[in-house]
VEXRO-138815 format. One record per residue (C-alpha): x, y, z. Coordinates in steps of 0.02 Angstrom, whole numbers, plus 50000, padded with zeros to 5 digits. Example, Ala and Ser with C-alpha at 12.3 -4.5 7.8 and 13.67 -1.06 7.14 Angstrom:
% VEXRO-138815
506154977550390 506844994750357 
***
This chain:
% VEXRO-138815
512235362953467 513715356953368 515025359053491 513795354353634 513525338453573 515265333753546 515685336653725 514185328953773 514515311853670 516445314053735 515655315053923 514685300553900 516305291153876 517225298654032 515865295854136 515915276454079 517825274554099 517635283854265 516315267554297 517365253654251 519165257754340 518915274254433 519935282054329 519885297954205 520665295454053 521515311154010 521975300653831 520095299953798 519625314053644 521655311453589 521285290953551 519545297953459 520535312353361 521795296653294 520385285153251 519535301353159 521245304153059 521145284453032 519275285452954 519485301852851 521025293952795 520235274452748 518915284552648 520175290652529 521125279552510 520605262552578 521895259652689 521875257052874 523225266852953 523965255353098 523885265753282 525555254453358 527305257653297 528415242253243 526875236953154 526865241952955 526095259552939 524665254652853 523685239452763 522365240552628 520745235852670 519265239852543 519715249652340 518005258852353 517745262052546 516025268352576 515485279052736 514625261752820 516285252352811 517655265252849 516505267252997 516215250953063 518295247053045 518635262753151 517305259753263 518105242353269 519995248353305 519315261953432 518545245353510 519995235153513 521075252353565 520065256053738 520085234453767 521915235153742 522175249353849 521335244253998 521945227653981 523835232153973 523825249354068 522335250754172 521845234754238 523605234954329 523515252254409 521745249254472 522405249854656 523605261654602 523755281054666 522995293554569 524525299154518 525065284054429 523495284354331 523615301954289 525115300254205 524885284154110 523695290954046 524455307953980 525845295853916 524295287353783 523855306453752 525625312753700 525945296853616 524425297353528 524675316053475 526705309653426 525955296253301 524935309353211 526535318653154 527105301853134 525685292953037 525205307752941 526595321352938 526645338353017 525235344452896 524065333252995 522245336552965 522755350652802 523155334152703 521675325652744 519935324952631 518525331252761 516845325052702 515325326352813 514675311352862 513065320652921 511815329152790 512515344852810 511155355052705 510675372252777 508965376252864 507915388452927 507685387853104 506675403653208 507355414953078 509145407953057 509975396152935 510905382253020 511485365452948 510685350952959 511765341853066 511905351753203 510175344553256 510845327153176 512355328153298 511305334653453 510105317653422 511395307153407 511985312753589 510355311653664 509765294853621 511545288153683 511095296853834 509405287653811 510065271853790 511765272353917 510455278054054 509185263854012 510485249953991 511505254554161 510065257254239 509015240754209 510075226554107 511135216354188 512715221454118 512405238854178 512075233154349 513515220654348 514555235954302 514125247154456 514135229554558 516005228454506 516385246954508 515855248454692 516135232754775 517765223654677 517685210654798 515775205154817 515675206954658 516925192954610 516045182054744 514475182554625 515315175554513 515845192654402 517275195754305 517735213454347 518935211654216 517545207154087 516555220554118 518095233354122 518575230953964 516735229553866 516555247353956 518125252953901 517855248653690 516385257453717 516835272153792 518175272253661 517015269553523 516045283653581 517565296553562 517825290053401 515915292053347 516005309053435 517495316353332 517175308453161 515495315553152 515945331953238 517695332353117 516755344452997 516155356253138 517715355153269 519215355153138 520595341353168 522025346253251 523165335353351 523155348253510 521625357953492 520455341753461 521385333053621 521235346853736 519215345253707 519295332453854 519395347553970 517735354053951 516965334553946 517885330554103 516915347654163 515275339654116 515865322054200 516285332054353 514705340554388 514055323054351 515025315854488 515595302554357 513975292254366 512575303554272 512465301454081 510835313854091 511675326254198 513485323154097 512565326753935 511375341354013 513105349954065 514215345753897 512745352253779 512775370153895 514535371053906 514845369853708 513275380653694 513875394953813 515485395853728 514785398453541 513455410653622 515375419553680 516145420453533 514345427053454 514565442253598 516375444853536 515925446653364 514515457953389 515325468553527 516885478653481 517185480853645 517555461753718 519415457753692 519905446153572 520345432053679 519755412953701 518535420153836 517435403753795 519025392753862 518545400054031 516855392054039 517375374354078 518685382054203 517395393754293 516195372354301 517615363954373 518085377454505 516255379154567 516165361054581 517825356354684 517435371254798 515715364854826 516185346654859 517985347554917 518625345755105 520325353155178 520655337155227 520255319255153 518605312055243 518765302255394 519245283755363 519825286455195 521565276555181 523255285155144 523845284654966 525175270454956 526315265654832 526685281954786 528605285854719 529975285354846 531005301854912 532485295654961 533655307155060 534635317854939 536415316455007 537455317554856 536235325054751 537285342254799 538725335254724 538125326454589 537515343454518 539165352154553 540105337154457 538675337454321 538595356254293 540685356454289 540565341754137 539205350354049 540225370054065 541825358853981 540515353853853 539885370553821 541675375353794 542275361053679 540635355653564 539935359953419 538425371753428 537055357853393 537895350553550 537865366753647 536155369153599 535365353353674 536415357453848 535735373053851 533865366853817 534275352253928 534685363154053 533185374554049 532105360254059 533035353354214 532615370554303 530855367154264 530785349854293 531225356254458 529535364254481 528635347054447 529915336054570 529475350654717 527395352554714 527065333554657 528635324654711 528675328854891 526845334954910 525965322854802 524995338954721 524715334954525 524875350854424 524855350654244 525065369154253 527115371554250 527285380354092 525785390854123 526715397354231 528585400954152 527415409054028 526745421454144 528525424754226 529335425354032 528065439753996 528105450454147 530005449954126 529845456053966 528785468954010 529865472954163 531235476154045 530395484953918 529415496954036 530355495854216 532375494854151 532705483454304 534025474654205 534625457654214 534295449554315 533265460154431 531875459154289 531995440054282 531725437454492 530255450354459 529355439354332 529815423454426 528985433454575 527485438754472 527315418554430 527505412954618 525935427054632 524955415354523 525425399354579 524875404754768 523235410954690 523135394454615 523595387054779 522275394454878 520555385854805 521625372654777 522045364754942 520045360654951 520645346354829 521875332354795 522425320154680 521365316254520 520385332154557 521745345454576 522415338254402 520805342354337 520715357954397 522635365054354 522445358154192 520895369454162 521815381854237 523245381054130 522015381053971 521085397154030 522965406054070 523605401353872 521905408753810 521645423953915 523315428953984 524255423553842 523205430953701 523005448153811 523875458053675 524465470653793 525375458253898 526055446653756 526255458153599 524755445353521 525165434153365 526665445153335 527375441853501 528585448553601 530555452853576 531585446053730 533045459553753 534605451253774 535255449553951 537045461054015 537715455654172 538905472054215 538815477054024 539375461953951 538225451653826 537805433953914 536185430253782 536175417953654 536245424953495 537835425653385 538235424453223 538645408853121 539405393353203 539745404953370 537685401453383 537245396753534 538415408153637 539195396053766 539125409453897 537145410153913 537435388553928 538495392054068 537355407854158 535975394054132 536915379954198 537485390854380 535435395254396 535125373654397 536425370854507 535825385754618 534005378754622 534355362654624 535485365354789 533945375954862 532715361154825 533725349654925 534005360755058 532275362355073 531885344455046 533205339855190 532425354055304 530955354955424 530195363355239 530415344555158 529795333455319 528075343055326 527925341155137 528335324655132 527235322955283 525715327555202 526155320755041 525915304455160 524175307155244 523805322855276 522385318855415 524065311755503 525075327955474 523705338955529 523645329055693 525375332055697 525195348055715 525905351755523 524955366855439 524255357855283 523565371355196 525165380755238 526205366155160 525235364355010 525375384754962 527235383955011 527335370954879 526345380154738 527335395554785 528985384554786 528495375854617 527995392754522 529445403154582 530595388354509 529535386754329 529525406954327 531305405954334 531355390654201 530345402354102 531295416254090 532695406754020 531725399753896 531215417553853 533015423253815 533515406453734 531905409753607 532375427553597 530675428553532 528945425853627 527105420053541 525515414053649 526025396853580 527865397353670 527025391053836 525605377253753 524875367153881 525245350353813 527125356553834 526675355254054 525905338653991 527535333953928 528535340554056 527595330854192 527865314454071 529785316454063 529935320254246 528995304454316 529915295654194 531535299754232 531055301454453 529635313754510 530245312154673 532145315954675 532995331454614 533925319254518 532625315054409 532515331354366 534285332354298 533955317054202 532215323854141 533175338654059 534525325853979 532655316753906 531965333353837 531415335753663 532805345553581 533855341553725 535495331353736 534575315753700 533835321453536 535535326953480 536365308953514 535035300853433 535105311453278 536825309153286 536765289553266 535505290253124 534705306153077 532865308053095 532905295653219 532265309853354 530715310753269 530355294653376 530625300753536 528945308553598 528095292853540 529285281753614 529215292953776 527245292753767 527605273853773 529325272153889 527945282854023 526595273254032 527845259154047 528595268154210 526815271054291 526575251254285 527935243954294 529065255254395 528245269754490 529905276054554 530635281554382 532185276954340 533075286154451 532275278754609 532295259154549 534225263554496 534185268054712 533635254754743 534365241954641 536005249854722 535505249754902 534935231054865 
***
């Protein structure tokens, strides 16, 4: 009941941003997990801890804070928070493509998830006082004990289902809401401020992730990645909901949290059931019966093409840009220090997987938050190819990234039913589910003690990374690394310049118009998955011999959500902005410069990225590499 309710009461507040800007805020359980480290943090020591950086960290509010006004402050930011954010991001991608949204609003969720390590330090939650705010007194209930606020928690979710359904269903503000939600237009010539009612429904719902977290703190543990990622199964329960149902939202929420406890019950009592997050798979299994119910091949008749959505301009130098590129960074692998040879070499990496993202949402407009899901799966087979097979390098390394590109067209297949905000949904459940069952399946991974990535010999001699010393990193894995970007980078434009490219870009487009055409939709969208995952397998398997060392956590699922982030940023839609993503990357060639200039000042750089993001997907929807286009061909 514990966990049910919380995904319930987070529902609730999906289903009413959903309402006011037809939009899902990915961000949604990340803003309630800061405003939860804010309360727990007021209560001990009665200050406030500011959410926006350049403002001081903190400011004292109350000496003796009691429970009532630590929670009617947070309640209060969280309120301000979701007004602010629809004002400043939302509002101005309301007639924006699904993409944009998407990742403005995983910008707010990394940035969110930055300013906890910020705020707070990396012990996060561990250096936090955890009081329950609920009576949490044990009772007997048909012959077991359970705490008291389990039922406290489930009540609390139904009579703001109660109360949501009643007020949007008979007040006026809850009809002027679906006025303005379905009919922007009419509704203004009524005389209603769409932008009123946006942004009371947005402190709301943001008041109600808040409410949802702080009580459920006790129950559902805070952690900065764990507590975010509970928007997957509420965005489940808003799903089957279609968005509009609180009853239904709620009904779904309280079954999903209450089939995965009665999971991890069966695991505990059953030698037999692997040790696995089998209970991750439960939202998964709810989204995937729901898109393949209600999805189409093709969008429904009269439905208008996406505009706006990030140019692809013709690559024509982008071949030797790369060559030029990969010659300076070989010099610098040669020349620099090994901090410096280390970020080109991560840089690098991440350009080969940044690749992935540019192919299967750049030129097909697919959103998949699922890149590193898949590196992870072509990092382990290659290990296991290795260990078991003796291909060698790199014959073991194509086999993983072909064991990936397996995946990704499995993915593919019940996913050309869907499009846009719904195939996020879905490939970010799908990445969840891989991390907990693939990547926990001790007999693929090694389990919590991992796996040992043997070093790769290219006609016996050693091209891997380790050495001793200053010799660490070995420049010649940089420059193996380096020739495998410039290989796939030249592919990717050869494709995108092809007959490959036109019926990508083609559908990306309107696909009703490329079907007419005679273009294979389905055909293009599985070319692209297969495309994308062969590219992140290979990204993957470089990662696996820079880390030497593999754990389930190696291939996290905010690290796609990150990957995504830098790569819109930098130009989704060019192979260029892949390059440049890689230069961006956490530990990459950026975070060396800036701890270079004034140490520590990295630390910054996921927040300010969170931030520089959700900048882009307003203000400039090409990334920087497409405005710098066309600021030059102006």
């Amino acid at each position: 009941m514990g966990g049910g309710s919380v995904i319930a009461i987070l529902a609730l507040g999906v289903v009413l941003t959903y309402k006011a800007s037809g939009t899902v805020n990915f961000a949604h359980a990340a803003l309630g997990m800061y405003v939860a480290f804010a309360f727990y943090e007021l209560r001990a020591t009665g200050e406030l801890v500011l959410p926006l950086l350049g403002l001081p960290d903190r400011v004292a509010i109350v000496d003796r804070p009691t429970v009532f006004t630590a929670m009617v402050t947070c309640l209060a930011l969280a309120a301000a928070l979701g007004a602010l954010i629809y004002g400043l991001v939302f509002r101005p991608l309301r007639r924006a493509p699904a993409l944009a949204r998407v990742v403005a609003s995983l910008g707010l969720l990394l940035y969110f998830i930055a300013l906890i390590d910020l705020r707070f330090g990396a012990r996060g939650a561990t250096a936090l006082v955890i009081r329950n705010v609920l009576d949490a007194t044990v009772v007997d209930f048909a012959g077991a004990s359970v705490p008291l606020d389990r039922f406290l928690l489930l009540a609390v979710a139904l009579v703001l289902t109660g109360v949501l359904w009643l007020a949007y269903r008979y007040t006026r503000f809850g009809l002027a809401t679906r006025a303005t939600a379905e009919h922007e237009e009419g509704a203004i010539q009524i005389g209603l401020s769409p932008d009123a009612y946006g942004v009371a429904n947005w402190a709301l719902a943001s008041m109600l992730a808040a409410l949802a977290i702080i009580l459920a703190a006790p129950v559902v543990r805070l952690d900065p990645a764990g507590t975010s990622l509970l928007i997957v199964p509420a965005v489940a329960a808003a799903l089957v909901a279609r968005f509009n149902s609180f009853v239904v939202a709620t009904a779904v929420g309280l079954a999903i949290g209450m089939a995965q406890s009665e999971i991890l019950n069966l695991q505990a009592d059953h030698a037999w059931l692997p040790e696995i997050g089998l209970q991750q798979g439960v939202p998964f299994l709810v989204i995937l019966l729901t898109l393949l119910v209600g999805g189409s091949r093709l969008p429904h008749r009269g439905r208008p093409p996406t505009r706006s959505l990030p140019e692809s301009p013709d690559p024509r130098w982008t071949g030797v840009g790369v060559l030029v590129v990969g010659g300076i960074a070989v010099s610098g692998l040669l020349v620099l220090d090994g901090d410096w040879r280390l970020g080109i070499i991560i840089s690098t990496i991440t350009a080969v997987l940044a690749l992935s993202v540019v192919v299967v949402t750049g030129f097909v407009g697919q959103i998949s938050l699922a890149p590193y899901a898949f590196a992870g799966v072509a990092a382990f087979a290659m290990v296991r190819f290795a260990n078991d097979a003796g291909f060698g390098f790199p014959f073991d390394a194509l086999a993983g990234a072909a064991v990936a590109t397996t995946v990704g067209v499995l993915v593919a297949i019940p996913a050309v039913r869907v499009r846009g905000l719904d195939l996020a949904i879905a490939t970010l459940a799908a990445a969840v589910v891989i991390e907990e069952l693939i990547f926990k399946w001790t007999w693929f991974t090694g389990g919590a003690a991992g796996s040992r990535v043997p070093p790769p010999e290219l006609f016996g001699i050693d091209v891997g990374i380790a050495a001793r010393g200053t010799d660490y990193p070995r420049a010649a894995f940089g420059i193996v690394c380096i020739v495998v970007l410039v290989v796939c980078t030249l592919a990717v434009v050869g494709l995108r310049r092809g007959a490959t490219g036109r019926a990508w870009l083609a559908v990306r487009a309107d696909e009703r118009a490329a079907a007419a055409a005679g273009i294979n939709v389905v055909g293009a969208k599985i070319s692209a998955f297969g495309v994308s995952a062969f590219l992140a397998g290979i990204g993957g398997t470089l990662l696996a011999y820079e880390r030497q060392i593999l754990s389930p956590s190696s291939f996290a699922v905010l690290a796609s959500l990150t990957l995504l982030a830098f790569t819109y940023l930098s130009g989704i839609a060019a192979p260029a902005g892949a390059l440049l993503a890689g230069v961006l990357a956490s530990g990459g060639i950026l975070t060396v410069a800036l701890d270079r200039i004034d140490d520590g000042a990295s630390r910054y750089q996921l927040a300010t990225a969170g931030l520089a993001l959700v900048a882009a997907a307003v203000l400039f929807p090409n990334g920087i590499v497409g405005s710098l286009a066309r600021i030059r061909r102006r």
